[in-house]
N, C-alpha and C positions, 0 to 999 in steps of 0.2 A: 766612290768607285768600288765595283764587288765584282768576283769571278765568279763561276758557276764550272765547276767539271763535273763530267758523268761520262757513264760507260760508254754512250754512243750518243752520236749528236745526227739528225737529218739536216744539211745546210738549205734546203729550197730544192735539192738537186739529186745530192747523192748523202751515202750513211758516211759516219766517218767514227774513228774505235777510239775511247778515253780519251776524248775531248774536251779543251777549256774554252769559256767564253766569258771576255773580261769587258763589264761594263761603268762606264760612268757620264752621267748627266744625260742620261736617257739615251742615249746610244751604241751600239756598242763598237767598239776600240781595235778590237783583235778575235779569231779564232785560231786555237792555238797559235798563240804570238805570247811572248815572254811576259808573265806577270809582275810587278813590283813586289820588293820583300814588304811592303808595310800592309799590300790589298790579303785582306782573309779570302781564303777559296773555299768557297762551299761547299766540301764532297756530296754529290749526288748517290754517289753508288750505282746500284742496278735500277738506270734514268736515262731516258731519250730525251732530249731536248732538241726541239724541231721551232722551226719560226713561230709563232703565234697563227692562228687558221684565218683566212679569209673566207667568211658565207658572204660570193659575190650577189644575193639573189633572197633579202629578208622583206619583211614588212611587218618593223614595230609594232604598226598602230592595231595590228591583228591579235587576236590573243587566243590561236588554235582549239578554238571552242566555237562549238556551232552559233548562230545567230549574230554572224560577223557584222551583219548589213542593221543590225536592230543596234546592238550595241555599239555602236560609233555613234546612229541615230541618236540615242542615251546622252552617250557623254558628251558635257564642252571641253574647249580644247584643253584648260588646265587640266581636267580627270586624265582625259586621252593623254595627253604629256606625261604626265604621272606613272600610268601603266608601259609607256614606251619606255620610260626611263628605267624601269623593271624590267620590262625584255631586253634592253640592253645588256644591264647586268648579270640577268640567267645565262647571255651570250659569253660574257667576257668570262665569268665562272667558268665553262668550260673548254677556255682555251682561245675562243676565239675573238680576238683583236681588233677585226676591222672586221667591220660589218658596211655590205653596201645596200641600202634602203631604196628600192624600186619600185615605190607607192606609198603615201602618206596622206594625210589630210594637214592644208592647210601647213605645207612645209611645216611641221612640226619638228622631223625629225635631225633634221640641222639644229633643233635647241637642244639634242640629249648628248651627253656625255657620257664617257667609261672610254670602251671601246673605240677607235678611228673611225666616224659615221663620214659615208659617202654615200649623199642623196638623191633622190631625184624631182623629189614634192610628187606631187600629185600626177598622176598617169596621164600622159594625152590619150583620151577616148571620143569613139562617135559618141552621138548624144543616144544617152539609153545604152551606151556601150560598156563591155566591161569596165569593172570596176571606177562606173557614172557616179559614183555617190564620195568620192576620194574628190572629187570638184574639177576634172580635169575636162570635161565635155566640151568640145568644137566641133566643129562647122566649117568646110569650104577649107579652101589654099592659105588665103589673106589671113585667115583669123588663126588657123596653125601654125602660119609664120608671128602672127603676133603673141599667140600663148610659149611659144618656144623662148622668145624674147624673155617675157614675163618671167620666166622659169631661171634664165639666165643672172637675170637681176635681181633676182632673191636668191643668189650665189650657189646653186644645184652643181654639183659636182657631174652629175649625166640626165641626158636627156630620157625619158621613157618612155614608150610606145605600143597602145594594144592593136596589132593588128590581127590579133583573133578574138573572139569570145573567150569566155572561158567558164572552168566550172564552179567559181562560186556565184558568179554575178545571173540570177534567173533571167528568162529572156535573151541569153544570147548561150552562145554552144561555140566551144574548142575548134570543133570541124568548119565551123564558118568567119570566113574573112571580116574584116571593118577593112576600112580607108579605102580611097582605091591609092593608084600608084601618081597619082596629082599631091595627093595630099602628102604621102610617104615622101613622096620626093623634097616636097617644102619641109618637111621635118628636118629630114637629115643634111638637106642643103643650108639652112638655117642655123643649127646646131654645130655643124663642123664650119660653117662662118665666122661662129662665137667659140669654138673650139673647144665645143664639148661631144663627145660621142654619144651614140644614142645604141637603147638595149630597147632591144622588139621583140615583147611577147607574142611567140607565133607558132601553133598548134597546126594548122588546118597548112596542109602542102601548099595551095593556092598564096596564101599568107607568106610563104615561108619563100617561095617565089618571088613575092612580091618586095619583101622585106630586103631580101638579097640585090636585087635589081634596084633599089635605092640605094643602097651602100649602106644598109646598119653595119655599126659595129661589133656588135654581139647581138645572136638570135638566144632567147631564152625560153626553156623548153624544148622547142625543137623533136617534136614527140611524131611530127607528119599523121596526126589524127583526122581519120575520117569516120562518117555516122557510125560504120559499122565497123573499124577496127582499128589500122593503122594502114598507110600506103609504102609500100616498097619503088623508092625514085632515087636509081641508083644515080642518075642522071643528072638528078638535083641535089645529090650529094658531092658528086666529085665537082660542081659549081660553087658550093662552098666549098669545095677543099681548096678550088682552085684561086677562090676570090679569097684565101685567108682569114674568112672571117670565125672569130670565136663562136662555140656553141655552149652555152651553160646549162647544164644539166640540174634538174632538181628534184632528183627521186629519191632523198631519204625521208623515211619514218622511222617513228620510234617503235623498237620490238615488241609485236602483240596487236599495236593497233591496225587495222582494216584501212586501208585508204578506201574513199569515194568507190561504188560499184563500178561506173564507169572506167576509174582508172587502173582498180583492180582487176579489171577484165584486159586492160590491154596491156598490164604490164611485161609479159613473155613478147609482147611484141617492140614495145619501148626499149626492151632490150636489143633485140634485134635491130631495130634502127642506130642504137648508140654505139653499138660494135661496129655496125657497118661504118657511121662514120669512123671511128676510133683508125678502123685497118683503112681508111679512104686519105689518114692525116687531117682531118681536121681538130683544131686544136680544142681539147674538151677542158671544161671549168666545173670543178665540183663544188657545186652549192646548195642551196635547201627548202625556197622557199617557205622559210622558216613564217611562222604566225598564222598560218592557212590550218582550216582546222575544221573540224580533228583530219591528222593524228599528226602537225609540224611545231613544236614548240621549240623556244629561239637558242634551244642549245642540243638540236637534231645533226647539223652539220658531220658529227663525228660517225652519225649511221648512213649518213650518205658518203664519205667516204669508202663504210664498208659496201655500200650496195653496188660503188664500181665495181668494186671486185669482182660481187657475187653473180649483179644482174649485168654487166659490160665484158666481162673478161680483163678486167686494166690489169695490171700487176699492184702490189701497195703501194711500189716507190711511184709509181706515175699517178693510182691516187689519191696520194699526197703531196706529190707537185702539182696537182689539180686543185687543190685545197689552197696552195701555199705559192711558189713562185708565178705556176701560171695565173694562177688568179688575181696576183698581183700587177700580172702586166694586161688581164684582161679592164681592169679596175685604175688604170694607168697611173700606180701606185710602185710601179716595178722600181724604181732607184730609191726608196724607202723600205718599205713593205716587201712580204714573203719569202727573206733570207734571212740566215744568222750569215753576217759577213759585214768587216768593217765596215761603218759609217752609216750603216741601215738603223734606222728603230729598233731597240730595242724590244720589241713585242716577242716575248718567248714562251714557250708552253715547255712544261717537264713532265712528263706521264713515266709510271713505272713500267717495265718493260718495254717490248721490241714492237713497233705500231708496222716497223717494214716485215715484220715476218707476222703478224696478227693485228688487223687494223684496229680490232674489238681495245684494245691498248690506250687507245688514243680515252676511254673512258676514265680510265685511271691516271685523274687528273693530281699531281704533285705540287705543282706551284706555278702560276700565271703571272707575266710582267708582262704590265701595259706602258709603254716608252719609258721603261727603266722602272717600273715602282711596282711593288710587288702586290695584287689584288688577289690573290687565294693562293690558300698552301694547305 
């Protein structure tokens, strides 16, 4: 058993002033609740302690360096393993706890440890579809309802789905649809049979329509890209507001680097989309697409927190409930994960200074507990 006091604590929610957090056997016990005389308290001093971060939106097997598609080519699955178990650990380094993996090769990423991985193996794609070469390619209704199965049985925490192109995979484009809505629909009917959700990558409005009208559970991206910019669909905003479903956001980079021409051209309008939803209610998840590359390496999550701020309008405290409670319940991890508050995981981040008045905060990493044990200080 150990406590932890610091100046200010974020609980998943709201701030709270000279805060303790008393843990033992990987969970923790009390927030400000009465410590034993025999438990040592760790003064923190000038220390925020917030949950540990949820990046609901990685991919291990990536290594944010160009020639994604050669380099996996490259490796067999032990090298590939190897490397994943490294981006793990860059993750957990800086704060972040639970990592959810929405593209792998070869379910790999259910063998890596550190951090809480929540999987999804390999992306359902049309064939020649994005991200085709992660092994996930079908065909027709019958065969999506049997790869969802497959996916299920090799224990995938969520189901995943590219209903747009996108831009690493050559041959297919963000602005344009896969599936139609035969296939979507076997997906998610399938997958909430076996009661797992499903996250649909989906760029291209058409996609995002389509996505919706299957019942995903979380749309990821959600950028509404067309050839030539972005579309403005107020209409299909308040549709998701209305149908509650999650949008995960993944526009942080690391400072300095250039994203993609494409996507640096539309980002003033990405923004504009993600506010509109933000003021429309629907509920937004900060994460990172982390391992797409250049410029996402798997411990970027902390600049995409700042890039709500900057490129959304969010405030810090929302997000970093976007980072942390919501993303917990978007990752259906909510009665565990994304709070400090009795009986949850221990998973906690300590950064010096104030992350709710300067999210740049969350850099200055102090000490990481993954289910109670302490992996950097």
């Amino acid at each position: 058993m150990f406590a932890l006091r610091a100046a200010r604590l974020f609980d998943g929610d709201s701030l709270r002033r000279d805060a303790t957090v008393l843990v033992a056997d990987g969970r923790i016990v009390a927030v400000d609740g009465p410590v034993p005389e025999s438990v040592v308290v760790n003064e923190l001093g000038d220390v925020t302690l917030l949950p540990g971060l949820i990046d609901a939106h990685q991919h291990l097997a990536f290594d944010a360096r160009p020639d994604q598609i050669g380099r996996l080519a490259r490796l067999d699955d032990e090298e590939l393993l190897a490397d994943m178990r490294r981006a793990a650990r860059t993750a957990l380094g800086a704060g972040i706890t639970t990592v959810r993996d929405l593209g792998d090769r070869g379910y790999l990423a259910l063998r890596v440890e550190g951090p809480t991985v929540l999987a999804s193996g390999p992306p359902i794609t049309t064939r020649g579809g994005h991200c085709w070469f992660l092994g996930g390619e079908v065909e027709g209704v019958e065969v999506v309802r049997a790869s969802v199965r497959a996916h299920a049985q090799r224990g995938v925490h969520v189901i995943k789905v590219m209903a747009s192109g996108g831009e690493l995979t050559p041959g297919t484009h963000s602005h344009l649809s896969q599936f139609g809505r035969a296939e979507l629909n076997a997906v998610v009917d399938e997958a909430h049979e076996l009661g797992l959700p499903v996250a649909a990558h989906a760029h291209a409005p058409e996609a995002i329509e389509n996505v919706l009208a299957a019942g995903v559970d979380s749309i990821e991206h959600c950028s509404f890209m067309t050839e030539e910019g972005t579309a403005d669909r107020p209409d299909l905003i308040d549709a998701i507001a209305a149908a509650g479903v999650t949008v995960t956001l993944t526009a942080g980079v690391t400072p300095g680097a250039a994203p993609p021409p494409r996507i640096a051209a539309r980002l003033a309008g990405f923004g504009r989309i993600f506010a509109q939803l933000r003021a429309a209610g629907v509920p937004l998840v900060c994460a990172s697409d982390a391992g797409i590359g250049p410029p996402k390496p798997h411990d970027v999550l902390p600049h995409s927190v700042a890039m709500m701020v900057s490129l959304v309008g969010c405030s810090p405290v929302e997000a970093l409930r976007a980072a942390t409670s919501v993303a917990a319940r978007s990752c259906r991890v909510e009665d565990r994960k994304g709070r400090l508050a009795a009986g949850y995981d221990a998973d906690i981040l300590a950064v010096g200074g104030d992350p709710l008045a300067d999210p740049a905060d969350l850099l200055n990493v102090r000490a990481v507990y993954a289910n109670g044990v302490e992996v950097s200080a």
